[in-house]
PyMOL Python script that loads the backbone (N, CA, C, O; Angstrom):
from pymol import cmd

cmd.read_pdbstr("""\
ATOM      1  N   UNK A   1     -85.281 131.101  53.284  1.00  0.00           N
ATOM      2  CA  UNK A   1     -83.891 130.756  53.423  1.00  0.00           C
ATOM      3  C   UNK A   1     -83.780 129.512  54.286  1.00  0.00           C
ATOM      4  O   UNK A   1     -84.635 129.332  55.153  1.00  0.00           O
ATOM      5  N   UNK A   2     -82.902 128.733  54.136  1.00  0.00           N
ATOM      6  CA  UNK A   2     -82.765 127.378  54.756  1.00  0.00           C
ATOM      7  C   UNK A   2     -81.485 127.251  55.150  1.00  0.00           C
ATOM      8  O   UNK A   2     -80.705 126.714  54.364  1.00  0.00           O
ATOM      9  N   UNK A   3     -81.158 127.569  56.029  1.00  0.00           N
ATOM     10  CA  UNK A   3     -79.666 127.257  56.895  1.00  0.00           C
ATOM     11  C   UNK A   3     -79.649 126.128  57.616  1.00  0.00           C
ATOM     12  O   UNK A   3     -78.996 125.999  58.651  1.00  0.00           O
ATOM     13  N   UNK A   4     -80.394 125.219  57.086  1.00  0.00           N
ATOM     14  CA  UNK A   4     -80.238 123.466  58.099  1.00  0.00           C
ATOM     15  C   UNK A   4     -79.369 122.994  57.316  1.00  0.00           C
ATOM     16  O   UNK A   4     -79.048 123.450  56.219  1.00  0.00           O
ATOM     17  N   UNK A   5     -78.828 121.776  58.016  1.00  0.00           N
ATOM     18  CA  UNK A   5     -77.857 120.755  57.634  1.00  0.00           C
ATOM     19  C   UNK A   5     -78.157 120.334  56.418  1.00  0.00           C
ATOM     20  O   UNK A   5     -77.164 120.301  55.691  1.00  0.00           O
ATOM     21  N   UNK A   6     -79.073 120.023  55.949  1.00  0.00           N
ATOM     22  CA  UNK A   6     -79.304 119.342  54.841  1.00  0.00           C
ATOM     23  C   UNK A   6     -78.357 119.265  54.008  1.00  0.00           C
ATOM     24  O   UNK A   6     -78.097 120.313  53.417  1.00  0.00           O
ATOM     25  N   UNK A   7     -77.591 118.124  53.699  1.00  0.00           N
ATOM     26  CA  UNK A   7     -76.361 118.377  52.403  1.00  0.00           C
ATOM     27  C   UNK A   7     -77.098 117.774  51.386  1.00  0.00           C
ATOM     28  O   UNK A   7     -76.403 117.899  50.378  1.00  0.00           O
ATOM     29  N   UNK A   8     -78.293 117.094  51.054  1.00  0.00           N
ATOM     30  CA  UNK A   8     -78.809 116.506  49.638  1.00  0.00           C
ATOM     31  C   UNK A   8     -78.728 117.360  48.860  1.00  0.00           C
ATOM     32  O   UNK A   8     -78.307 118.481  49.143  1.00  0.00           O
ATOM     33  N   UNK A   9     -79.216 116.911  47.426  1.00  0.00           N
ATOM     34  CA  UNK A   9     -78.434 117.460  46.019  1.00  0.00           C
ATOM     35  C   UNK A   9     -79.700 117.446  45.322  1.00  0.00           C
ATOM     36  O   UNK A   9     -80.327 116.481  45.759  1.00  0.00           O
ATOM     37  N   UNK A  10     -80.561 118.226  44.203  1.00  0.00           N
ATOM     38  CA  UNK A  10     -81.219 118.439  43.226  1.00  0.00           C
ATOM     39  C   UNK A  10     -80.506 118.549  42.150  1.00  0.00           C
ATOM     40  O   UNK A  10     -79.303 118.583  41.889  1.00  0.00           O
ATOM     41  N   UNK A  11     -82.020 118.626  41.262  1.00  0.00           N
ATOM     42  CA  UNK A  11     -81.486 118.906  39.823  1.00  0.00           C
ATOM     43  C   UNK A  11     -83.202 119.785  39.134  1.00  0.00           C
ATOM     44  O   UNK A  11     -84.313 119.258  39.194  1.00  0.00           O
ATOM     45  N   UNK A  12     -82.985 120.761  38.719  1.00  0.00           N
ATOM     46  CA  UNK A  12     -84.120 121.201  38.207  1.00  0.00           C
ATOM     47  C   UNK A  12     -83.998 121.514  36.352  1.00  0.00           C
ATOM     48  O   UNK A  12     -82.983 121.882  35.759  1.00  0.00           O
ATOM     49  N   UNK A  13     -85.171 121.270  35.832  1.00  0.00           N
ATOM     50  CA  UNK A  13     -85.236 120.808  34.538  1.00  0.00           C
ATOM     51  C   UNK A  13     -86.293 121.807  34.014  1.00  0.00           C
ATOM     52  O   UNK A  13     -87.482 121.724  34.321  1.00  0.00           O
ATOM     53  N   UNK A  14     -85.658 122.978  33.014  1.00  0.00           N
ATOM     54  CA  UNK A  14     -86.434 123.392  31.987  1.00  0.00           C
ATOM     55  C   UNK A  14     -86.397 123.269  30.528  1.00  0.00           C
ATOM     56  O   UNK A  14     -85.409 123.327  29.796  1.00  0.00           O
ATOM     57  N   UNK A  15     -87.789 123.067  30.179  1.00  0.00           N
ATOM     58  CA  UNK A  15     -87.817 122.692  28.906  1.00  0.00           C
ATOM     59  C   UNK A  15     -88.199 123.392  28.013  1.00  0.00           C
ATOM     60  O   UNK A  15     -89.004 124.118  28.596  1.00  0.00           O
ATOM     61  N   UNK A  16     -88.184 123.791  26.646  1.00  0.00           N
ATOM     62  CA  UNK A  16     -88.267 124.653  25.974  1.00  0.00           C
ATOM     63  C   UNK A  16     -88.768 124.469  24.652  1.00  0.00           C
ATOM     64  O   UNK A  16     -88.087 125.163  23.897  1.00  0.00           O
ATOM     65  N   UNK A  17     -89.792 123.747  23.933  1.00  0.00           N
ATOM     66  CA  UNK A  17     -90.252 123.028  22.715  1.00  0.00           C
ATOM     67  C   UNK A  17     -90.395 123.361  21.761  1.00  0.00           C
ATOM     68  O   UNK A  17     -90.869 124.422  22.166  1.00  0.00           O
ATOM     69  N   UNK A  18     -90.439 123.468  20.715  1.00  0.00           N
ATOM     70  CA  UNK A  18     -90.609 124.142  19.441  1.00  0.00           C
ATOM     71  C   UNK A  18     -92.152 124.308  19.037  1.00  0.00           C
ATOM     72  O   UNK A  18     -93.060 123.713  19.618  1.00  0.00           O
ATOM     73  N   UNK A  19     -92.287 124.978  18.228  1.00  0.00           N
ATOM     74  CA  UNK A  19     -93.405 126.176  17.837  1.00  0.00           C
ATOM     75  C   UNK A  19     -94.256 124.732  17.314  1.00  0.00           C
ATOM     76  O   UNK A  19     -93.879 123.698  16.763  1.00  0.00           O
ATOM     77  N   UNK A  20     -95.795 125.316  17.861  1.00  0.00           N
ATOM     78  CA  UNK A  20     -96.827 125.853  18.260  1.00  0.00           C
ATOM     79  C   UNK A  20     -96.661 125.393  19.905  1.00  0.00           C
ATOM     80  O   UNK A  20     -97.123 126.138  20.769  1.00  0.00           O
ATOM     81  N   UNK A  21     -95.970 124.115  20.281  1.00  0.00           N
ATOM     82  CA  UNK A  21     -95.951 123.871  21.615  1.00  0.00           C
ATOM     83  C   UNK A  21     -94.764 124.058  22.694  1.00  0.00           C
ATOM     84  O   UNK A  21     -94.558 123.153  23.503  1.00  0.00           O
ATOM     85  N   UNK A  22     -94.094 125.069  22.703  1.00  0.00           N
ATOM     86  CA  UNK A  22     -93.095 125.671  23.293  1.00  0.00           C
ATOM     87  C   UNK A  22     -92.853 125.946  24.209  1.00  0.00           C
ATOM     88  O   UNK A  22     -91.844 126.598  24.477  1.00  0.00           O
ATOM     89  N   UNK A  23     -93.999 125.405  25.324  1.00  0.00           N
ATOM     90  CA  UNK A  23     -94.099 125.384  26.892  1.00  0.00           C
ATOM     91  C   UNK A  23     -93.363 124.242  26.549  1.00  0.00           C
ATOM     92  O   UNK A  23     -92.253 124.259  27.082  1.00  0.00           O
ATOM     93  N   UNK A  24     -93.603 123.134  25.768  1.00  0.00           N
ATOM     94  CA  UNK A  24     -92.962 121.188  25.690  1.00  0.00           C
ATOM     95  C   UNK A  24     -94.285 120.340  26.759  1.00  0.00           C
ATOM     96  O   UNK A  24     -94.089 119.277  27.349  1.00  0.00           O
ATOM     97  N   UNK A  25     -95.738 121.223  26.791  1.00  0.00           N
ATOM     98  CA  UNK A  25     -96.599 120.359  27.104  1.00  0.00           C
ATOM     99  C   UNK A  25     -96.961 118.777  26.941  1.00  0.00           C
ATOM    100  O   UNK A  25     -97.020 118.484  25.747  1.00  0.00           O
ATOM    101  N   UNK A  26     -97.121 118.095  27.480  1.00  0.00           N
ATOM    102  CA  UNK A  26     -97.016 116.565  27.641  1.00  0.00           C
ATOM    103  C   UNK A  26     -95.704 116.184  26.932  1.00  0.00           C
ATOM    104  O   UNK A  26     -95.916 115.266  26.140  1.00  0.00           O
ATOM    105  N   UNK A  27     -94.375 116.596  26.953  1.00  0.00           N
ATOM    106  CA  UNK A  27     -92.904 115.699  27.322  1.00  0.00           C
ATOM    107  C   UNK A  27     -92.719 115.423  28.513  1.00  0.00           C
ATOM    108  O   UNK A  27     -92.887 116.297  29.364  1.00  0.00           O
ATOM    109  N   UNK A  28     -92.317 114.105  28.868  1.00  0.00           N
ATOM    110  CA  UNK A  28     -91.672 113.281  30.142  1.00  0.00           C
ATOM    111  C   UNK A  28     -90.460 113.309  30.019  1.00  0.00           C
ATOM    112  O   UNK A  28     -89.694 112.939  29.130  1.00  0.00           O
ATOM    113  N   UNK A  29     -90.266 114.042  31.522  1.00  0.00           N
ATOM    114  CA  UNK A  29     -88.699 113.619  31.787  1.00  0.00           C
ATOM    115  C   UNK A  29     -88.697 112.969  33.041  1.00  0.00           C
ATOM    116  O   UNK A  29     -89.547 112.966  33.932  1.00  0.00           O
ATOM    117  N   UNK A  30     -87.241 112.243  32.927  1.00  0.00           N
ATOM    118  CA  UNK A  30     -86.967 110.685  33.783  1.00  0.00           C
ATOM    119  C   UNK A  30     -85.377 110.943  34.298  1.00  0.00           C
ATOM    120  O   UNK A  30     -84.277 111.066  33.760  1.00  0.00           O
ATOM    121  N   UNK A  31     -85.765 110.948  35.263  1.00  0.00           N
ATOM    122  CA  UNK A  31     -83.961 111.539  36.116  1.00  0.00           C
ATOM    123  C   UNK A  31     -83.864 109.716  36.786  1.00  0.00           C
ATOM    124  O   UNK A  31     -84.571 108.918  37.402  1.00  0.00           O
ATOM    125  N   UNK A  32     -82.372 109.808  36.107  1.00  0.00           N
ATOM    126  CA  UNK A  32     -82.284 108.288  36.776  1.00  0.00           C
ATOM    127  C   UNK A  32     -80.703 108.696  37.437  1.00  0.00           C
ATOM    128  O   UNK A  32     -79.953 109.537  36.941  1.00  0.00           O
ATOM    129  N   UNK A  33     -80.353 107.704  38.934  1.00  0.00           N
ATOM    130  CA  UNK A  33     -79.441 107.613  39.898  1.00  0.00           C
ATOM    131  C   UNK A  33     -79.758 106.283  40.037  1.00  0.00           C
ATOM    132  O   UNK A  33     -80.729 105.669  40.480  1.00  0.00           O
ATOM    133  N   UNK A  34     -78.453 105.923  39.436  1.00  0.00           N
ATOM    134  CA  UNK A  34     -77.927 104.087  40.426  1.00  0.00           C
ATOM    135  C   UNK A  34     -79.536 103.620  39.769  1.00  0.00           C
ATOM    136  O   UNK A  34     -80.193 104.232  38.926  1.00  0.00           O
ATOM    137  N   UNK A  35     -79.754 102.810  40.216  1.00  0.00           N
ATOM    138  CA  UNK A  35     -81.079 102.110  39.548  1.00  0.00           C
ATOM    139  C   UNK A  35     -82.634 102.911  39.827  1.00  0.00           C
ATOM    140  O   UNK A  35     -83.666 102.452  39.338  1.00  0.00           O
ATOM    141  N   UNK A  36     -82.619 104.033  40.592  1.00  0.00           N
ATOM    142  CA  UNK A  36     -83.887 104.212  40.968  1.00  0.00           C
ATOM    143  C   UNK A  36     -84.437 105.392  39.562  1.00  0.00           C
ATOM    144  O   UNK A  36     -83.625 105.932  38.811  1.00  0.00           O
ATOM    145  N   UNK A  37     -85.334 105.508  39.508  1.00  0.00           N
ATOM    146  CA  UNK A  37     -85.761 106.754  38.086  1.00  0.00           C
ATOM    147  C   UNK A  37     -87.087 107.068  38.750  1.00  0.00           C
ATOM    148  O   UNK A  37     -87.940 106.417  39.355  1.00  0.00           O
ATOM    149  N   UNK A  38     -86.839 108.869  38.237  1.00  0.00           N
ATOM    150  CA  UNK A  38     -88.000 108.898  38.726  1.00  0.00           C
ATOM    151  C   UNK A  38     -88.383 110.183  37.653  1.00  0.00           C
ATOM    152  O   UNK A  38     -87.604 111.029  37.214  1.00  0.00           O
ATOM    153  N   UNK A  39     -89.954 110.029  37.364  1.00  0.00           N
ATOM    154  CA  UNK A  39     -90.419 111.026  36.051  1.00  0.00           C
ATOM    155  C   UNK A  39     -91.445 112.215  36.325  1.00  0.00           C
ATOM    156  O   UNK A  39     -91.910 112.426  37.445  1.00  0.00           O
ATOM    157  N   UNK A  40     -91.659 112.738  35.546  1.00  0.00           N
ATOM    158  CA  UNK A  40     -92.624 113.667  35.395  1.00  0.00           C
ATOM    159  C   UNK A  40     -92.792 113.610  34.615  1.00  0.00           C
ATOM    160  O   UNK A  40     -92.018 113.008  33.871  1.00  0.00           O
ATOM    161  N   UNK A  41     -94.102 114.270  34.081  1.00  0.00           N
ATOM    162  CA  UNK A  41     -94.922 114.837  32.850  1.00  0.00           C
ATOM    163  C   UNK A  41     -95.083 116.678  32.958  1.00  0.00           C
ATOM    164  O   UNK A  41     -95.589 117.278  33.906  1.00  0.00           O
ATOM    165  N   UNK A  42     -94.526 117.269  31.771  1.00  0.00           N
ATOM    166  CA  UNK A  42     -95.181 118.298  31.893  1.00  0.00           C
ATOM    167  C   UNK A  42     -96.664 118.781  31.591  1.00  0.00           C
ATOM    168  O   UNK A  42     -97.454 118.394  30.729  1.00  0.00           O
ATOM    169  N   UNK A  43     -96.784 119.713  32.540  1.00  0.00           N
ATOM    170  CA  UNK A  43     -98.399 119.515  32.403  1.00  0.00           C
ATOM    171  C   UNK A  43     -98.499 121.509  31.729  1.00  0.00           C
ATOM    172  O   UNK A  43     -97.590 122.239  31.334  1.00  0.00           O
ATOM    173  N   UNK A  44     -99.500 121.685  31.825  1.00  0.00           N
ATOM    174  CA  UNK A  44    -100.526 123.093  31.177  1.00  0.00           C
ATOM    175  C   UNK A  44     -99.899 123.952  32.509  1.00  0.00           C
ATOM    176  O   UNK A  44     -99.828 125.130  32.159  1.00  0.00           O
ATOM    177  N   UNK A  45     -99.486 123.812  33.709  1.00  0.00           N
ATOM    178  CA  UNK A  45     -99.417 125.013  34.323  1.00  0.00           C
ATOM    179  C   UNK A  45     -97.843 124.988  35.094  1.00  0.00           C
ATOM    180  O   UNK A  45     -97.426 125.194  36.234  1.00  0.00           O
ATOM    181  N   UNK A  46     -97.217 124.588  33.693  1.00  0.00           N
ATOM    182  CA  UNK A  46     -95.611 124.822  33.875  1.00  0.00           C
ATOM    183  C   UNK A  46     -95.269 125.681  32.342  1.00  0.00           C
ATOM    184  O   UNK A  46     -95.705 125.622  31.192  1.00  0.00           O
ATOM    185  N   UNK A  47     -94.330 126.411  33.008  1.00  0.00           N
ATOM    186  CA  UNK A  47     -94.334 127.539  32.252  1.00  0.00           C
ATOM    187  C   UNK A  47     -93.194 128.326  32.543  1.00  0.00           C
ATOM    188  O   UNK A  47     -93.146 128.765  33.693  1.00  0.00           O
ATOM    189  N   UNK A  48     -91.965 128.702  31.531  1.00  0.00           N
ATOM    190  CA  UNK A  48     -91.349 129.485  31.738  1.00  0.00           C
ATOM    191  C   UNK A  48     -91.242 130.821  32.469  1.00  0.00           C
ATOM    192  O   UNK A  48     -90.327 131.207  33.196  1.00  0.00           O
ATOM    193  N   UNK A  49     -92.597 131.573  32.053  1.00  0.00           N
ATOM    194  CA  UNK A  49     -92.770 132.667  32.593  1.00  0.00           C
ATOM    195  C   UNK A  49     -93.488 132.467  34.019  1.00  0.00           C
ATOM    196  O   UNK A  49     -93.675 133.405  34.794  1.00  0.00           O
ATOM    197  N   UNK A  50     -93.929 130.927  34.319  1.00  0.00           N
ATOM    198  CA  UNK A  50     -95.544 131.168  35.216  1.00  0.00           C
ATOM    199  C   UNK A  50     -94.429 131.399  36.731  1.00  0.00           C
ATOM    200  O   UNK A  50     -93.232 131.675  36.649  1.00  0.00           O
ATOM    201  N   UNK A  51     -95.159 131.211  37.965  1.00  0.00           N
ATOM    202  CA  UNK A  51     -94.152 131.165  38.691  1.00  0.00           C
ATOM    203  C   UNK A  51     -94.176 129.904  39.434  1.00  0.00           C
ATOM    204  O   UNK A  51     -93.842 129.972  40.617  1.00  0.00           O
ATOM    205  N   UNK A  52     -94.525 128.711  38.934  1.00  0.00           N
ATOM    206  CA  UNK A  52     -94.290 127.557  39.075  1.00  0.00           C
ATOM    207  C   UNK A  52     -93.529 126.903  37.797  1.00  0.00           C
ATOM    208  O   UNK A  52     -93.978 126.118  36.962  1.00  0.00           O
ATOM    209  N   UNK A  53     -92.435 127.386  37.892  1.00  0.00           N
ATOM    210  CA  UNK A  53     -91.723 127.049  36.452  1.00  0.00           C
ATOM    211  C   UNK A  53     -90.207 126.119  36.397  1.00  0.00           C
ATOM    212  O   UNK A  53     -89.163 126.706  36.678  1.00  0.00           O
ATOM    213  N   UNK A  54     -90.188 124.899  36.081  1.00  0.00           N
ATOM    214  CA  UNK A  54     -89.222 124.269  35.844  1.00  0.00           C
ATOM    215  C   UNK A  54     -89.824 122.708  36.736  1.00  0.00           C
ATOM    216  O   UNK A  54     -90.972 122.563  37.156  1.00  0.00           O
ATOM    217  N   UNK A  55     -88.792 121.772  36.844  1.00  0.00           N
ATOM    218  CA  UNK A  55     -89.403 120.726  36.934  1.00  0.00           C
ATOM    219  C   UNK A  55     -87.718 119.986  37.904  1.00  0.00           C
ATOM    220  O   UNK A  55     -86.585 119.763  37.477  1.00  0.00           O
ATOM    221  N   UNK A  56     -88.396 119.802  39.415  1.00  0.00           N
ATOM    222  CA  UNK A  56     -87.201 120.079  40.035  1.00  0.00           C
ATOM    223  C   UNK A  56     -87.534 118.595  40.918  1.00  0.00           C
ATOM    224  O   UNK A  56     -88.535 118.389  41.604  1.00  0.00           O
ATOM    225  N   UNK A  57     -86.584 117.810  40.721  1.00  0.00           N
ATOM    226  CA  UNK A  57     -86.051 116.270  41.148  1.00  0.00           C
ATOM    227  C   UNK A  57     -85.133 116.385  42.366  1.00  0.00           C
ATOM    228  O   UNK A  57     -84.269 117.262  42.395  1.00  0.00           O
ATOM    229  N   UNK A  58     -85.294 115.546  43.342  1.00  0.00           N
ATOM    230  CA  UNK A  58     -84.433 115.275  44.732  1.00  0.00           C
ATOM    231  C   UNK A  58     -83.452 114.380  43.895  1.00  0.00           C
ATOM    232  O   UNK A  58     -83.746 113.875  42.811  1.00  0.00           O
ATOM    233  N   UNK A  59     -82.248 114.250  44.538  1.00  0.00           N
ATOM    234  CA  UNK A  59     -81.191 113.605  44.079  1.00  0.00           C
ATOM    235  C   UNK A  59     -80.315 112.473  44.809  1.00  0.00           C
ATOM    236  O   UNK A  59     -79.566 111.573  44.428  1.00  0.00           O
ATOM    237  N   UNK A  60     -80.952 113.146  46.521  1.00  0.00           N
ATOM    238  CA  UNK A  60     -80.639 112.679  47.639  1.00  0.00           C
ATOM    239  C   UNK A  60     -78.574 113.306  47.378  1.00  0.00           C
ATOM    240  O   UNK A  60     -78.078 114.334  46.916  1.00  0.00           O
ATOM    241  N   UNK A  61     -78.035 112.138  47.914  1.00  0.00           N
ATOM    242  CA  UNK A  61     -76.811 112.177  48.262  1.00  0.00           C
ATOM    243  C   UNK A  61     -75.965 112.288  46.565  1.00  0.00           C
ATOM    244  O   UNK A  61     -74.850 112.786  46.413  1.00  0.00           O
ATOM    245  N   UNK A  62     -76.672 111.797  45.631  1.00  0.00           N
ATOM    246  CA  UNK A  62     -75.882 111.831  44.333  1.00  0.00           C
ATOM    247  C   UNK A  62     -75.509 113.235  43.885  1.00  0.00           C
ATOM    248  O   UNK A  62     -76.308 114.122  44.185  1.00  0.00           O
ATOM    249  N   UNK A  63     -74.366 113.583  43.181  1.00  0.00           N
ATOM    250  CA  UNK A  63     -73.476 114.731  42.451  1.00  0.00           C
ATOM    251  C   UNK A  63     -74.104 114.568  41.094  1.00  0.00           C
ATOM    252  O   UNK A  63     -74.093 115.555  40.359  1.00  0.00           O
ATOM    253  N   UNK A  64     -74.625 113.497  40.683  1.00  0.00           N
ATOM    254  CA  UNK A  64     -75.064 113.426  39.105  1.00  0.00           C
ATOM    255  C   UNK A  64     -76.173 112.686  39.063  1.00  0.00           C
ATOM    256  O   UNK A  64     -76.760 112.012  39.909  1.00  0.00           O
ATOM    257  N   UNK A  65     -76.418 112.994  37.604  1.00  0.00           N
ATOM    258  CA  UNK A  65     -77.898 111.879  37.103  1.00  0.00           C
ATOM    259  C   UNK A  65     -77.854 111.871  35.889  1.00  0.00           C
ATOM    260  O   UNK A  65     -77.260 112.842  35.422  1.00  0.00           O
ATOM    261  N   UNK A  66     -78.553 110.604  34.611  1.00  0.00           N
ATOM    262  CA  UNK A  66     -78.800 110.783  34.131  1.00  0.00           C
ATOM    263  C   UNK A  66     -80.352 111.097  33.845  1.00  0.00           C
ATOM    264  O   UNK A  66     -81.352 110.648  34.403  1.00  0.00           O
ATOM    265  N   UNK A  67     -80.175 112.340  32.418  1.00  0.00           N
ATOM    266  CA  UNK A  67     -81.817 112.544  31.895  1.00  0.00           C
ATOM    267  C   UNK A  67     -82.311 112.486  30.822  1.00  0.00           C
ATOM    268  O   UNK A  67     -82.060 113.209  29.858  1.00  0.00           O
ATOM    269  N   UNK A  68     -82.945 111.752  30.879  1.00  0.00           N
ATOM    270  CA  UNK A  68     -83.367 111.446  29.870  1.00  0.00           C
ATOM    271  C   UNK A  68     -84.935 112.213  29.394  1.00  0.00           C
ATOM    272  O   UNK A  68     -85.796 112.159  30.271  1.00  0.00           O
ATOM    273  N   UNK A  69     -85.329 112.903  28.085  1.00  0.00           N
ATOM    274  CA  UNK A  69     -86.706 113.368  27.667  1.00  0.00           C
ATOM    275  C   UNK A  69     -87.522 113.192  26.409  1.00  0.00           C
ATOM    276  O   UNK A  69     -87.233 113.663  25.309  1.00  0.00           O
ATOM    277  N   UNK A  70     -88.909 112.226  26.797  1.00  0.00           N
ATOM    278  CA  UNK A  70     -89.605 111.933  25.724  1.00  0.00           C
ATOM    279  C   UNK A  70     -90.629 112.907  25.182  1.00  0.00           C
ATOM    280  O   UNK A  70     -91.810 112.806  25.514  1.00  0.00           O
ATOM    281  N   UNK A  71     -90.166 113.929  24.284  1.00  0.00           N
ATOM    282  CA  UNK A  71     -90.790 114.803  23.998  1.00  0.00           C
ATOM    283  C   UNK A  71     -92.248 114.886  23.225  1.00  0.00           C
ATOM    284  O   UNK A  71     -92.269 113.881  22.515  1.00  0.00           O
ATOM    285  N   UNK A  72     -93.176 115.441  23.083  1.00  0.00           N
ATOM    286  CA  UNK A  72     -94.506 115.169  22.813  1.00  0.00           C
ATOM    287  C   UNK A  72     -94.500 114.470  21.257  1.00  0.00           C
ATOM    288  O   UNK A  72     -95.314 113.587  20.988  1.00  0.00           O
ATOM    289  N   UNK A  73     -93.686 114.862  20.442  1.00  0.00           N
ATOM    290  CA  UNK A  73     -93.771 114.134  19.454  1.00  0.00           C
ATOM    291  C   UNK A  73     -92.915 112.661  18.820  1.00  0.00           C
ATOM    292  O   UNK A  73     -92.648 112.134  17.741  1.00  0.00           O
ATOM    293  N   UNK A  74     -92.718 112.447  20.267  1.00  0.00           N
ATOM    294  CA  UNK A  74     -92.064 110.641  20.511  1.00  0.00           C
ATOM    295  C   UNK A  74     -90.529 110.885  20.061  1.00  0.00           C
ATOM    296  O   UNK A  74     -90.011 109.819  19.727  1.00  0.00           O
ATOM    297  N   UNK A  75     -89.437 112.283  19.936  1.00  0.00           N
ATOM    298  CA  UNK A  75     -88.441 112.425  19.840  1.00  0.00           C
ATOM    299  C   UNK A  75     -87.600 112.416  21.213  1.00  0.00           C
ATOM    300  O   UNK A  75     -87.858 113.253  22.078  1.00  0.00           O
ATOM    301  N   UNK A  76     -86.363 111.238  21.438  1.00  0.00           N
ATOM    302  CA  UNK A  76     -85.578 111.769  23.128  1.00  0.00           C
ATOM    303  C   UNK A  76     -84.734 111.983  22.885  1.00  0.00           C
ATOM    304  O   UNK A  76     -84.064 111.693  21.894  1.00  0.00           O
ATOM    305  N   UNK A  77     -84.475 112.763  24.055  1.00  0.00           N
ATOM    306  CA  UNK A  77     -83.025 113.599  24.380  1.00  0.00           C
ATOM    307  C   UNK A  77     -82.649 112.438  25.593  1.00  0.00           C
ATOM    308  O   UNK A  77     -83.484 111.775  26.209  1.00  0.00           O
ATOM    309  N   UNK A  78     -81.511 112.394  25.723  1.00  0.00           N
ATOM    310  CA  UNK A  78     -80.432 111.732  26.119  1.00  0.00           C
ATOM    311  C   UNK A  78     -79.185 112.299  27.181  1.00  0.00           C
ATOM    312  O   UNK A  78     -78.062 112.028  26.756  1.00  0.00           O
ATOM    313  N   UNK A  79     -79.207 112.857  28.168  1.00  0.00           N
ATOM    314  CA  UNK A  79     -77.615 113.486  28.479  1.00  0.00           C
ATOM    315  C   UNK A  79     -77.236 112.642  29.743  1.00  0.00           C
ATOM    316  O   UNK A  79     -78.014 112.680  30.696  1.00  0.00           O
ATOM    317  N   UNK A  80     -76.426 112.101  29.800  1.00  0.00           N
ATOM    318  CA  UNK A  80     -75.968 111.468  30.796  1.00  0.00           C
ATOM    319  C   UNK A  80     -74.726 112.207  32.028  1.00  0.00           C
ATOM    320  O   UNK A  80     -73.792 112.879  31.591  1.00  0.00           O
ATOM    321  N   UNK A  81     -74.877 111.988  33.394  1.00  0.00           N
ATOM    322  CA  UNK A  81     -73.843 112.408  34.441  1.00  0.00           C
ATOM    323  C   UNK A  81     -74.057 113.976  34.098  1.00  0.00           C
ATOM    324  O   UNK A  81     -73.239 114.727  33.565  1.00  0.00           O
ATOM    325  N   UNK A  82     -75.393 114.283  34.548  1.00  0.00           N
ATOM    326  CA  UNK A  82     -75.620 115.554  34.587  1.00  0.00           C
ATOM    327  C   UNK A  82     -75.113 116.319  35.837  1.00  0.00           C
ATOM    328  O   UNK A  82     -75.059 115.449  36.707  1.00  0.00           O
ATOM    329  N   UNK A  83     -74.721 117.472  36.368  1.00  0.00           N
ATOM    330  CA  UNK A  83     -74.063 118.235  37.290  1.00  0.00           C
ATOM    331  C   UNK A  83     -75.511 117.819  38.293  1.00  0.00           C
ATOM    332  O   UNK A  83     -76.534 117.549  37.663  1.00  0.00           O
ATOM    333  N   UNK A  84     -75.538 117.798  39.048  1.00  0.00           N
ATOM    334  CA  UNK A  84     -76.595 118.097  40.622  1.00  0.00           C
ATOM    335  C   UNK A  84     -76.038 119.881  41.112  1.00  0.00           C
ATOM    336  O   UNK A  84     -74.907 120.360  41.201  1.00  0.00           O
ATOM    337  N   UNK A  85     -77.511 120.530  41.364  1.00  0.00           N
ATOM    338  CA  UNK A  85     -77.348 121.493  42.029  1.00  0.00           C
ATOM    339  C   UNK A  85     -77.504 123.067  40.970  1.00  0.00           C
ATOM    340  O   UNK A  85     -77.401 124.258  41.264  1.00  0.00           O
ATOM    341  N   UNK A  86     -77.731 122.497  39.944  1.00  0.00           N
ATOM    342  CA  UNK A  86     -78.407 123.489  38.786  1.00  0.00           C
ATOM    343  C   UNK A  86     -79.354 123.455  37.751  1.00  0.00           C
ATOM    344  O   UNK A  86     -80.028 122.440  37.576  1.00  0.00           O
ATOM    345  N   UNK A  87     -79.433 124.086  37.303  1.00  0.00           N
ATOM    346  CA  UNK A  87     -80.616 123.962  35.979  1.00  0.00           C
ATOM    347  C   UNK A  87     -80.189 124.077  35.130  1.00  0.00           C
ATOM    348  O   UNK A  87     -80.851 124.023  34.093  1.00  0.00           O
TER     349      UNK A  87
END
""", "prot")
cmd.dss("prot")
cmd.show_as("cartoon", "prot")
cmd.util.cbc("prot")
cmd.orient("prot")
């Protein structure tokens, strides 16, 4: 539990891929605020069920982001002025 001041903002990201690769192993996602972006790759030991599961970005002081995801078979998703503070 964390009862400090901290007012910064997240955003955590699960992904969900279609059959045979449905973890969404090697898709990149790219959380962008104001000019800075910052990415990941999913890797082999992210996993819905595992208990290192979802893919969770600092936001600092921002309420939104856009995200963008290049999924393993070179298809992106797009959503822009995403909420901060959920998944």
């Amino acid at each position: 539990r964390n009862d400090g001041p901290n007012q910064n903002h997240w955003m955590a990201i699960e992904l969900i891929g279609s059959a045979p690769n449905t973890a969404a192993i090697g898709a990149r996602v790219e959380v962008t605020v104001g000019s800075v972006v910052q990415s990941r790759e999913v890797g082999g030991g992210t996993h819905r069920y595992s208990q290192n599961h979802g893919i969770h970005f600092g936001l600092g002081s921002a309420t939104t982001a856009d995200v963008r995801v290049i999924w393993p078979n070179g298809t992106r998703s797009v959503r822009v002025q995403q909420p901060a503070d959920q998944k």
